[in-house]
C-alpha positions in Angstrom: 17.9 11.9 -13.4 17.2 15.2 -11.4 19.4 16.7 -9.4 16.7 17.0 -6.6 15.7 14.1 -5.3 12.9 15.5 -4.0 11.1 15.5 -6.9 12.0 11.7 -7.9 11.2 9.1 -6.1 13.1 6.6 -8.3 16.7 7.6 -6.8 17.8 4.9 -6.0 16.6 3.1 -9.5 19.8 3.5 -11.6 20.9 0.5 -13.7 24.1 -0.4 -15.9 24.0 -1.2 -19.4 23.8 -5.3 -20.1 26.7 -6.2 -22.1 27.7 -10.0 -21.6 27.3 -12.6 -23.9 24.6 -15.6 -24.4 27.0 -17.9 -22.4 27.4 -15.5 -19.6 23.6 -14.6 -19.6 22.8 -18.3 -18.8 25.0 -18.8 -16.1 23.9 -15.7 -14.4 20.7 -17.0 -14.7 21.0 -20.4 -12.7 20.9 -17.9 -9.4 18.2 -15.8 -10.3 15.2 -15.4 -8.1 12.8 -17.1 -11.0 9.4 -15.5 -9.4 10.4 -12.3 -9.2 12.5 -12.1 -12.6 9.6 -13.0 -14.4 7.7 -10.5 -13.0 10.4 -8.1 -13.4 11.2 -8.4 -17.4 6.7 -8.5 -17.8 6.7 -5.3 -16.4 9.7 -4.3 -18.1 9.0 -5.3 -21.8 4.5 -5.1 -21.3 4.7 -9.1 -22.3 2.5 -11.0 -19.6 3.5 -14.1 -21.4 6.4 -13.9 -19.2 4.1 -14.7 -15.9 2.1 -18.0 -17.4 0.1 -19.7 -14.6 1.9 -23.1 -15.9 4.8 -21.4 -13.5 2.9 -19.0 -10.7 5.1 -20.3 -7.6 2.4 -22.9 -5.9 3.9 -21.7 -2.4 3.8 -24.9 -1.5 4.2 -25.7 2.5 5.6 -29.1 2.3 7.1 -27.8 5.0 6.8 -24.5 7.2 9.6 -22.8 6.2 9.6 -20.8 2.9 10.6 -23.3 0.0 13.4 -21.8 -2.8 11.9 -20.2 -6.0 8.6 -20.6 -4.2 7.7 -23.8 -4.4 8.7 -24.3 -8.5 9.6 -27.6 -9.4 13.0 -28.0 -11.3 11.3 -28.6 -14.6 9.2 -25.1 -13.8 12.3 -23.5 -13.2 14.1 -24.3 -16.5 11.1 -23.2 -18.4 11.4 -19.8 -16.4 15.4 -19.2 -17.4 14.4 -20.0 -20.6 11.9 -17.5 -20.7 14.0 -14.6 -18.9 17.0 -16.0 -21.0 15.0 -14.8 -24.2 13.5 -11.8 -22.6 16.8 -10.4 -21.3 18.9 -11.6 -24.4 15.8 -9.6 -26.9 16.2 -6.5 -24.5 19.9 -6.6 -24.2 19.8 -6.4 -28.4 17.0 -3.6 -28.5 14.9 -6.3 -30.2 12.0 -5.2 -28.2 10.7 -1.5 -27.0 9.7 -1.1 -23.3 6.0 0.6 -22.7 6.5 3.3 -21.0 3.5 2.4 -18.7 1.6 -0.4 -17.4 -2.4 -0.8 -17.5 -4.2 -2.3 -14.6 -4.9 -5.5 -16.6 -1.2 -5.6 -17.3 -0.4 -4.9 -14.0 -3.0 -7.3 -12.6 -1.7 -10.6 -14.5 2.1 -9.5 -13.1 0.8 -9.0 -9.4 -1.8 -12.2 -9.4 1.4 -14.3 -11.0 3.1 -13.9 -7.4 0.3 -13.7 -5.0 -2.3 -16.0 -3.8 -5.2 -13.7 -2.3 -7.4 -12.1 -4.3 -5.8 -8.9 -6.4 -8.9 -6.8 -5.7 -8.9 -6.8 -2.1 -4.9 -5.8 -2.0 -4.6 -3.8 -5.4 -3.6 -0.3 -3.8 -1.6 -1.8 -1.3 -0.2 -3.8 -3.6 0.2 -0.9 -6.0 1.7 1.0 -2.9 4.6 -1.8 -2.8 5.3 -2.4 -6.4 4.9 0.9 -8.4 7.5 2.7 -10.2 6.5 6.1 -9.0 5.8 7.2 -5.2 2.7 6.5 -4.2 2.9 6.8 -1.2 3.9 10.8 -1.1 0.9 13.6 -0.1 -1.6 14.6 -3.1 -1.2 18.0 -1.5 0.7 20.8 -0.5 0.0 23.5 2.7 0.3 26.0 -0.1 -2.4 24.6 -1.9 -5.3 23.9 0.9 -4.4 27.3 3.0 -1.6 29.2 2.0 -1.9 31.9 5.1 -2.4 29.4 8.0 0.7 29.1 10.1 1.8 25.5 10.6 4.4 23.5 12.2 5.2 19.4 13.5 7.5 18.8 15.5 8.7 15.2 15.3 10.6 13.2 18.2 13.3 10.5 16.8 15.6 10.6 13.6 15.4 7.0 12.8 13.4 5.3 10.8 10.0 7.0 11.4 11.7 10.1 11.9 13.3 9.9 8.4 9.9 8.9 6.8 7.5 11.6 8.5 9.9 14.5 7.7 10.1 13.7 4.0 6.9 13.5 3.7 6.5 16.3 5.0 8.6 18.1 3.0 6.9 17.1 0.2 3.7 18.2 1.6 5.4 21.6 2.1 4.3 21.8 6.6 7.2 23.6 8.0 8.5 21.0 10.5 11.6 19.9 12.5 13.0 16.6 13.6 14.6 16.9 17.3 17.1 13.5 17.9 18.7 12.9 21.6 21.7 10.9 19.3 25.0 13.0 17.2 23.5 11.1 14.3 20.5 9.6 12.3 19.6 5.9 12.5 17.6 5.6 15.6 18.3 1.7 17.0 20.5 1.1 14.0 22.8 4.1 15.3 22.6 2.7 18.9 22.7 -0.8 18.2 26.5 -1.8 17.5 26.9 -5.0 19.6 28.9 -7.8 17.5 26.8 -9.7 15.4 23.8 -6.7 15.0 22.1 -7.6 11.7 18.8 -7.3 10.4 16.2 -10.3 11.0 14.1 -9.2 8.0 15.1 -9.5 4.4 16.6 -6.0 3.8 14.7 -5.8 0.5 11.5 -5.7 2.4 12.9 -4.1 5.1 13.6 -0.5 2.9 11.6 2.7 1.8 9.1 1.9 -0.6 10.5 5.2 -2.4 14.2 4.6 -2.0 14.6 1.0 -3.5 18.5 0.1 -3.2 19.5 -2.1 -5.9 22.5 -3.4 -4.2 22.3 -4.7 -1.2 25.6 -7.3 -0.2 23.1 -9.4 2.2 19.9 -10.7 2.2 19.6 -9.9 5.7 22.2 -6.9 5.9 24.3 -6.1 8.8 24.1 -2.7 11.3 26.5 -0.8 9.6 24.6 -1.3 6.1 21.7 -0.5 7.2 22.0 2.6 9.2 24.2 3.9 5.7 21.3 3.4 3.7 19.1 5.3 6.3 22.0 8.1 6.1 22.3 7.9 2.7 18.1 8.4 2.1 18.2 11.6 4.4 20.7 12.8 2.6 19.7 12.7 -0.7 15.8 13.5 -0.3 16.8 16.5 1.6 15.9 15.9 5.2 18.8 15.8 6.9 19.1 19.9 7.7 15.8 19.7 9.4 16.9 17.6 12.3 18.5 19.2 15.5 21.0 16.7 16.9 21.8 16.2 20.9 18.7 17.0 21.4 16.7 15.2 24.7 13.1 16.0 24.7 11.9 16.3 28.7 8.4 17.2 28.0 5.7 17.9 25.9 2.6 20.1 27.0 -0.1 21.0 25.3 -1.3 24.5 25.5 -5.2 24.1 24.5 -5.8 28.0 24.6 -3.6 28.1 21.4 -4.3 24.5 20.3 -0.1 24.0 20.3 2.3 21.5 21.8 4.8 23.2 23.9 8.1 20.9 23.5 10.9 21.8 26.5 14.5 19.8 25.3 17.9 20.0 26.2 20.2 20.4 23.2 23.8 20.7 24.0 23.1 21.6 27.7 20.9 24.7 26.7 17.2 24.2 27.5 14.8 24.8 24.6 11.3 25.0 24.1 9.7 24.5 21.0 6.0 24.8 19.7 4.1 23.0 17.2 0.5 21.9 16.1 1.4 18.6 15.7 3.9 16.3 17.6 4.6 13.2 16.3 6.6 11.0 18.1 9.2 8.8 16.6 11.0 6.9 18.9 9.7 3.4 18.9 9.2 0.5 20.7 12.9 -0.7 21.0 15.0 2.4 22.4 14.9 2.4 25.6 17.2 -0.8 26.8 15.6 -2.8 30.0 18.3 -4.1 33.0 17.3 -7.1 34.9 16.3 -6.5 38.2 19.3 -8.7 39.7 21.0 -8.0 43.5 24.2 -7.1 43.4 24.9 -6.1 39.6 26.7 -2.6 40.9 29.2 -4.8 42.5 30.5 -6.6 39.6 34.5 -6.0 39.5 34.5 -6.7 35.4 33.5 -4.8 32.9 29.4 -4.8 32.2 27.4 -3.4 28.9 23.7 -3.5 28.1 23.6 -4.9 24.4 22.5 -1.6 23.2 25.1 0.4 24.5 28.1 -1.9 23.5 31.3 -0.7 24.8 33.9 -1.4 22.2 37.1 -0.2 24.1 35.9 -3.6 26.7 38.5 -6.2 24.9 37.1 -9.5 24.9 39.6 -11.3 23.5 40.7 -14.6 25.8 38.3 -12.8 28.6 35.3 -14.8 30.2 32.3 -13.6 29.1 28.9 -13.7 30.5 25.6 -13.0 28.2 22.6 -12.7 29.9 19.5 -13.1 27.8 18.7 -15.6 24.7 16.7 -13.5 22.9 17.2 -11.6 19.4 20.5 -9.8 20.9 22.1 -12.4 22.4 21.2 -15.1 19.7 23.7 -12.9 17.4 26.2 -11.7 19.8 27.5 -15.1 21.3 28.2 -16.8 17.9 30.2 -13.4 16.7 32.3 -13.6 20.4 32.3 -17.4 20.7 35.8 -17.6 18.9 37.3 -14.6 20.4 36.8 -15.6 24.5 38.4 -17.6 26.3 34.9 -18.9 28.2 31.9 -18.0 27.0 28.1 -19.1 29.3 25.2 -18.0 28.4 21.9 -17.6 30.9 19.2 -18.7 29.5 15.6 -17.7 31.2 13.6 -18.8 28.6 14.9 -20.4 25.1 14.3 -18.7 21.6 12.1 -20.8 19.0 14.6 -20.7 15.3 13.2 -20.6 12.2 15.5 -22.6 9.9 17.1 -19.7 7.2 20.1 -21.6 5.7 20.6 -18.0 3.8 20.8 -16.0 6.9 24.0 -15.1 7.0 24.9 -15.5 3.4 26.4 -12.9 1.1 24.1 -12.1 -1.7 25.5 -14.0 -4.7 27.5 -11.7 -7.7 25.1 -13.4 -10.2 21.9 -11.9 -8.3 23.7 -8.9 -7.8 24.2 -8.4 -11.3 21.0 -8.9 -12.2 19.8 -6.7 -9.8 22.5 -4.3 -10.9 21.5 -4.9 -15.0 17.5 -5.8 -15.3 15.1 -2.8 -14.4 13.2 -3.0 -11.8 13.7 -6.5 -10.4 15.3 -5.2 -7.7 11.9 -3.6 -6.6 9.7 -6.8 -7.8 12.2 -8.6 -5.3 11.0 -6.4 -2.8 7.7 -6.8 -3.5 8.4 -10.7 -4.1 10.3 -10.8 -0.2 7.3 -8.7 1.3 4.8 -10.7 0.1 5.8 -14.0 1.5 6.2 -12.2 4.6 2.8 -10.8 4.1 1.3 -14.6 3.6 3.7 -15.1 6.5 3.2 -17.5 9.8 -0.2 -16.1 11.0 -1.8 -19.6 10.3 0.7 -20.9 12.3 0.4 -18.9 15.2 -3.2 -18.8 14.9 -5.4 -20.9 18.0 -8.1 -23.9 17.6 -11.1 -23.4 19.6 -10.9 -25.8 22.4 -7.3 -26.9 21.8 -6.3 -28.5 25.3 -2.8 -29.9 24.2 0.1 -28.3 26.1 3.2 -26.4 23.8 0.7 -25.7 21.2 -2.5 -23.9 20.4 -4.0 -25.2 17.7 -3.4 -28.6 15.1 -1.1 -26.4 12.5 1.2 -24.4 15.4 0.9 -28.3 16.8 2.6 -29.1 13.1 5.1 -25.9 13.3 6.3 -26.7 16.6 7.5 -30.3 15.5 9.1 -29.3 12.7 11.3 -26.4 14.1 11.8 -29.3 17.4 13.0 -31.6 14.8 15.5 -29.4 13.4 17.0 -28.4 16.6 17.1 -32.4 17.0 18.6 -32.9 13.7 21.4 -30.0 14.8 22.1 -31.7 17.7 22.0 -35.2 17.4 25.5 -35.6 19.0 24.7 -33.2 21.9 21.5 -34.8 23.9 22.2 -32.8 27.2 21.9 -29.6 25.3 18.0 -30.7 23.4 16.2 -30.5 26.0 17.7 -27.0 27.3 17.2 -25.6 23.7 13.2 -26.8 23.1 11.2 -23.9 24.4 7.9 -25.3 26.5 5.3 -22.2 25.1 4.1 -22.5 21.8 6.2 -21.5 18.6 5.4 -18.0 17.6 4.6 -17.2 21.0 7.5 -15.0 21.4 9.9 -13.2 18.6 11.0 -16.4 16.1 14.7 -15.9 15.5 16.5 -16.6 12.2 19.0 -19.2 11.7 21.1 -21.3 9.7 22.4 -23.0 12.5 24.9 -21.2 14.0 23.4 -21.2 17.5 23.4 -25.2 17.4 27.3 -24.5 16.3 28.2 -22.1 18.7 26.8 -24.0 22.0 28.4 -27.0 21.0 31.9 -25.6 21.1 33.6 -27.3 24.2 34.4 -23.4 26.1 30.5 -22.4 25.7 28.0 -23.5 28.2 24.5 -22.8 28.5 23.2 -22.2 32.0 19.6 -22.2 32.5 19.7 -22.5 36.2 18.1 -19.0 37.8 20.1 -16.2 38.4 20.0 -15.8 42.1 22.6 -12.8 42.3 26.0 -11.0 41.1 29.1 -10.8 43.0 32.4 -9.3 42.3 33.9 -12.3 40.9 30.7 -13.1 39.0 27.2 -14.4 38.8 26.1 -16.8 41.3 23.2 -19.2 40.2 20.1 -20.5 41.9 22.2 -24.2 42.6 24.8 -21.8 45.1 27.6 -22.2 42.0 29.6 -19.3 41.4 30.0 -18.5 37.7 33.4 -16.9 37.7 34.0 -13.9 34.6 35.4 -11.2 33.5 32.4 -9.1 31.8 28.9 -9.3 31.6 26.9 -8.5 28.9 23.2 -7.7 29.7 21.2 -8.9 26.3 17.9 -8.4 28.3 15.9 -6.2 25.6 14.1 -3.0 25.7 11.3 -1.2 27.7 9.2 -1.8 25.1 6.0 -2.1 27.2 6.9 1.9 28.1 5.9 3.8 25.7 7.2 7.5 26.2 9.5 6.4 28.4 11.5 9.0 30.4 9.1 11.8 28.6 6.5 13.8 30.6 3.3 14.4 28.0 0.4 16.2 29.4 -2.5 16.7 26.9 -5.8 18.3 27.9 -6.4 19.4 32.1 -2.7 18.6 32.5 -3.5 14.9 32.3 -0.3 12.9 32.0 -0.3 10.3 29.7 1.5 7.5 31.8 -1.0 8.4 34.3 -3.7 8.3 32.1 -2.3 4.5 30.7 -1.6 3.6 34.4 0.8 0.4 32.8 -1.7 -0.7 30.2 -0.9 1.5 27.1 -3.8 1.9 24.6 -4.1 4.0 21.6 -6.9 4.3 18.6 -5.4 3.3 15.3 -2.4 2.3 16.8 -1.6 5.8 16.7 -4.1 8.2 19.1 -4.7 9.1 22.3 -7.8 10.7 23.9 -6.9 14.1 25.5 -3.7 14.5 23.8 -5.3 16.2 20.1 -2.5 15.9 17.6 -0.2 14.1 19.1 0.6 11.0 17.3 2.7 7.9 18.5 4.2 6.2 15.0 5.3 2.9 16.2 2.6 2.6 19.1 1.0 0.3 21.4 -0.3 -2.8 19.5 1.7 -1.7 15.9 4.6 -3.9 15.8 4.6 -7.0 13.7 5.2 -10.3 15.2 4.5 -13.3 12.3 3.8 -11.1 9.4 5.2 -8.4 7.5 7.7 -5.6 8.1 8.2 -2.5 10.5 9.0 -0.6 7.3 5.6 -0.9 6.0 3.6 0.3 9.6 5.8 3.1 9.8 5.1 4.1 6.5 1.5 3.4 6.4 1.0 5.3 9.4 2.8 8.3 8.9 0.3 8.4 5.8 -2.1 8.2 8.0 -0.3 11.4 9.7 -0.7 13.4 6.8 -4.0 12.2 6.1 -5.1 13.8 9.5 -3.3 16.8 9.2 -4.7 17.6 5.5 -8.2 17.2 7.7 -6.8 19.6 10.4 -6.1 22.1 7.7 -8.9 21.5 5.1 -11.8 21.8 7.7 -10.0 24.4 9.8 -9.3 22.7 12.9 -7.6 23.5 16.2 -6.7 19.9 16.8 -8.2 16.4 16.7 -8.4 13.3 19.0 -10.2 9.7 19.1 -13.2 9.3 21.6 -13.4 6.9 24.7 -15.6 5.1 22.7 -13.7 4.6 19.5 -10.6 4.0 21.4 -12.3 1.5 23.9 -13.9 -0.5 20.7 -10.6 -0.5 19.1 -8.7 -2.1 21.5 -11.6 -4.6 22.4 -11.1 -5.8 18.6 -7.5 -5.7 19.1 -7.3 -7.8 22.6 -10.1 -10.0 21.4 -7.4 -11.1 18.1 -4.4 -11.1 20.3 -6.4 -13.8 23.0 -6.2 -15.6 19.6 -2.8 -15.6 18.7 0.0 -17.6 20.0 1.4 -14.9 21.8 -1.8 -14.4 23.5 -1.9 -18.0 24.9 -2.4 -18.6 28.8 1.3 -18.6 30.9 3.0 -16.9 28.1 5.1 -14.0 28.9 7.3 -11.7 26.7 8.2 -8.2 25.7 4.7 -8.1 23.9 3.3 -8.0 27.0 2.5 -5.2 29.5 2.8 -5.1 33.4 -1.2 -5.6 33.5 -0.4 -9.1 31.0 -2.5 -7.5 28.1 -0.7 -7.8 24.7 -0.3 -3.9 24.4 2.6 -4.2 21.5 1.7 -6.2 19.1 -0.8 -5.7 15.4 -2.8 -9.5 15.8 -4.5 -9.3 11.9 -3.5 -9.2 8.4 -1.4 -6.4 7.0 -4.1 -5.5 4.6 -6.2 -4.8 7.8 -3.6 -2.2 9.4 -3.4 -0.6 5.4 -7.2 0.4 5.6 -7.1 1.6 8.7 -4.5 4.0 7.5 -6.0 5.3 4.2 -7.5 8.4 6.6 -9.0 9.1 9.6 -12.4 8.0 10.0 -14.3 11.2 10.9 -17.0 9.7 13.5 -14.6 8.1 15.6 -12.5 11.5 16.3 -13.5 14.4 18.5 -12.4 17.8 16.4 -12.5 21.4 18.1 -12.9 24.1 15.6 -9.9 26.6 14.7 -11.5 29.8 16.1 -9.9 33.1 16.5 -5.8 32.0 17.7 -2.8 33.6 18.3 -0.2 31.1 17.1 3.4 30.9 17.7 4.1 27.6 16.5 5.2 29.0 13.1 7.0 31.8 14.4 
């Protein structure tokens, strides 16, 4: 392997010699992930006999949530260990050469054995998510297109997106640099510490397309795994010296004379401004943390934390603990705490929908890990395998019947969805009837952020020194929180699991594009953007992680954030091969975008009439959540479509954003 990452993609794609006996194989075998082996050890040896339709997984929804092996019967799955027995054990003995590439028909049998659309209309996404190679990296360089123009992005956030656009750009060879308000990378996985903090996504879909990690230790990995992976990618693709830490971005102006974005930020104390042609911000949807609007919460005597800015030196140990909030947060922190207070109540506002995952907080097994560890490539196919269900994902299920009148549900299969999660929060518990009907949310499943769970919520409310309150909060006191019914809830901290300002966009940054025009102004509380990604009046400025981007019943927020900062470089190769001083979306493309977008949302279960959540702004339009397939959102991103942008020529400048 090279010593500069850079240069391959395949990094992270290391495997160990296989050197265990026949025995030892077939054991190992008996907790392999059948689909995706198969797939795997086709690829790997250029046999499709490996991938028969007598065993492509049915997907079968007996029920709504995602069957084991997907959907194979038990006789299907002995067929397919005897299969990858033979293919493994002929490998393992160098009975067999592997090709040392794949044709599209090859490749088309392997994909179409674990998918059930049509391979045509997905093959270069597909391709995207299951190649060997990076495909997703530029197909050209600055140097190449215009060697002696001057060029510079500035990009706001070092998490995720900020990781992504800066290698990238690296190998696209545009000077650029990555300004972070934290000491660290990770974005929300460096601020998010609270007890509990884990991913909600299988990690294997929830990781760089051109960084696969081979060993994961969960399924769905905790904080502390997966902001070392994000440190551990920076590191080794090289983008790590590019990013200024302690670095708070107050405002970005842009100066249309020179066609630059003047960037003022506070690193350290000292004020700095920057320039760039392109600003791309990177700071997502969840990194601002939202405080209830509650009288009295300065005069709290105890200790009190917002769930993203967990204190640590706050002992909790025999303490009485408040948590405020039962969404995503608070759904992991009080089973994590339950054992540790002395009294634990939890206010509930609203209650979480589960989606049974009996796996979610399960260790991923030695046997898988070997195989990941031993068999090339099935880690990736895995990937692929764990993003594509969440790709079929729940949209059906959160998807509305025209005239649908009955209340809790939108259409005949959410109707369906909703009594099979109700029946499992029935079935969990069955010896605890005063706590069913607190737990069975009224809105319709999907409606709001579906939480994962193998039943420790059930587990941890039942515990005699929990309670869950779901009277209103009427205000805080010094000994406590007093509720709506006059009781005073007497504890020692508080712990605000209340979310994120995620309807803010920008938040607590001052953007002015052209005329000075502020873009908070400009939304007035109803953030819009073409593409998910543009604004008009602000030319190159790009929000990754904008309004209406985020996922909510399909796919993961690695994909969007890699698709669109694609779609970045896509528009900046345009910039520089038709020698442009910047480029923005008109009224008119923006205003039929989101028309398309609301009118899908309206549709959706999160769209349905009373509903309210995080996906919602202050106006009550949907303005953060994608409402269509993930194929749709991957075709909008293959490049900016030229009649729906407004471009200004280059002209004569004087440039300082490179100097």
């Amino acid at each position: 392997m090279s010593a500069n990452p850079i240069d391959h993609a395949d990094a992270f794609d290391t495997y160990l010699p296989i050197d265990i006996d026949d025995a030892e194989l077939e054991r190992i075998l008996e907790k392999a992930e059948l689909p995706a082996l198969l797939a795997a050890l086709a690829k790997l040896t250029g046999d499709t006999s490996l991938v028969p339709p007598s065993l492509k997984p049915p997907h079968t929804r007996k029920s709504f949530i995602p069957m084991p092996q997907g959907g194979l019967d038990e006789a299907q799955q002995k067929e397919a260990r005897r299969l990858a027995f033979d293919a493994i054990r002929r490998y393992r003995d160098g009975e067999i050469q592997t090709p040392g590439h794949t044709d599209d028909a090859e490749l088309r049998a392997i994909v179409s054995f674990l998918i059930t659309r049509d391979f045509d209309d997905y093959r270069d996404l597909l391709i995207h998510e299951v190649a060997d190679h990076d495909v997703g990296a530029p197909r050209w360089t600055l140097s190449e297109l215009d060697p002696d123009r001057p060029f510079k992005v500035l990009i706001i956030g070092a998490g995720i997106t900020g990781v992504v656009a800066a290698y990238r750009l690296k190998q696209a060879g545009v000077e650029h640099v990555v300004l972070e308000k934290n000491p660290e990378i990770g974005g929300t996985w460096w601020e998010n510490t609270y007890p509990g903090c884990r991913l909600d996504t299988s990690n294997y879909a929830y990781s760089f397309s051109f960084a696969q990690k081979t060993d994961w230790p969960q399924k769905f990995s905790r904080q502390s795994e997966i902001q070392d992976y994000v440190l551990k990618v920076a590191h080794d693709y090289g983008v790590r010296d590019r990013i200024v830490f302690n670095t708070l971005v107050r405002s970005v102006i842009y100066d249309e004379e020179a066609g630059e974005w003047e960037v003022t930020a506070v690193t350290d104390g000292e004020v700095r401004v920057h320039r760039a042609n392109v600003v791309i911000s990177g700071t997502g949807q969840l990194n601002s943390p939202k405080l209830p609007n509650i009288e009295g919460m300065d005069s709290f005597a105890g200790a009190s934390m917002h769930s993203a800015r967990w204190n640590h030196d706050v002992s909790l140990k025999g303490k009485r603990v408040a948590i405020i909030g039962t969404g995503a947060s608070a759904y992991q922190i009080a089973p994590a705490i339950a054992d540790e207070v002395g009294k634990l109540e939890v206010f509930q506002r609203s209650a979480p929908w589960l989606l049974p995952t009996a796996d979610y907080l399960d260790d991923i097994s030695p046997e898988l890990m070997w195989l990941f560890r031993h068999i090339p490539g099935y880690a990736r196919w895995y990937r692929f395998w764990q993003f594509w269900l969440a790709t079929e994902g729940r949209m059906p299920t959160v998807t509305a019947d025209e005239g649908w009148s009955e209340e809790g549900s939108i259409g005949a299969i959410n109707h369906a969805f909703r009594q099979e999660l109700e029946a499992e929060f029935r079935r969990q518990l069955a010896d605890r009837p005063d706590l069913i009907d607190k737990v069975i949310p009224t809105y319709p499943a999907g409606a709001k952020r579906l939480l994962r769970d193998n039943g420790q919520w059930s587990a941890t409310l039942r515990k005699p020194h929990v309670d869950l309150v779901t009277e209103g909060i009427e205000r805080i006191v010094p000994e406590g929180v007093v509720t709506a019914d006059g009781v005073l809830h007497e504890v020692d901290v508080i712990a605000y699991a209340t979310g994120f300002r995620a309807d803010e966009f920008l938040a607590d940054m001052e953007v002015r594009g052209r005329d000075g025009v502020e873009v908070h102004e400009y939304w007035d509380g109803d953030p819009r953007a073409y593409a998910t990604m543009t604004v008009p009046g602000f030319p190159n400025f790009f929000i990754c992680g904008g309004p209406n981007s985020a996922v909510a019943a399909n796919g993961s927020a690695i994909f969007i954030v890699e698709c669109s900062i694609e779609y970045i470089l896509e528009c900046i190769r345009t910039l520089v091969v038709k020698r442009l001083k910047d480029m923005e979306p008109t009224d008119a493309a923006t205003d039929a975008f989101v028309g398309k977008i609301d009118r899908a949302n309206r549709a959706r279960a999160w769209g349905a009439e009373g509903v309210t959540s995080w996906y919602r702004n202050k106006t009550g339009r949907v303005s953060a959540v994608w409402p269509f397939e993930l194929l749709e959102f991957w075709n909008m991103t293959r490049g900016p479509a030229e009649g729906d942008y407004r471009f200004t020529p280059l002209g004569e400048l004087t440039t300082q954003a490179a100097e």
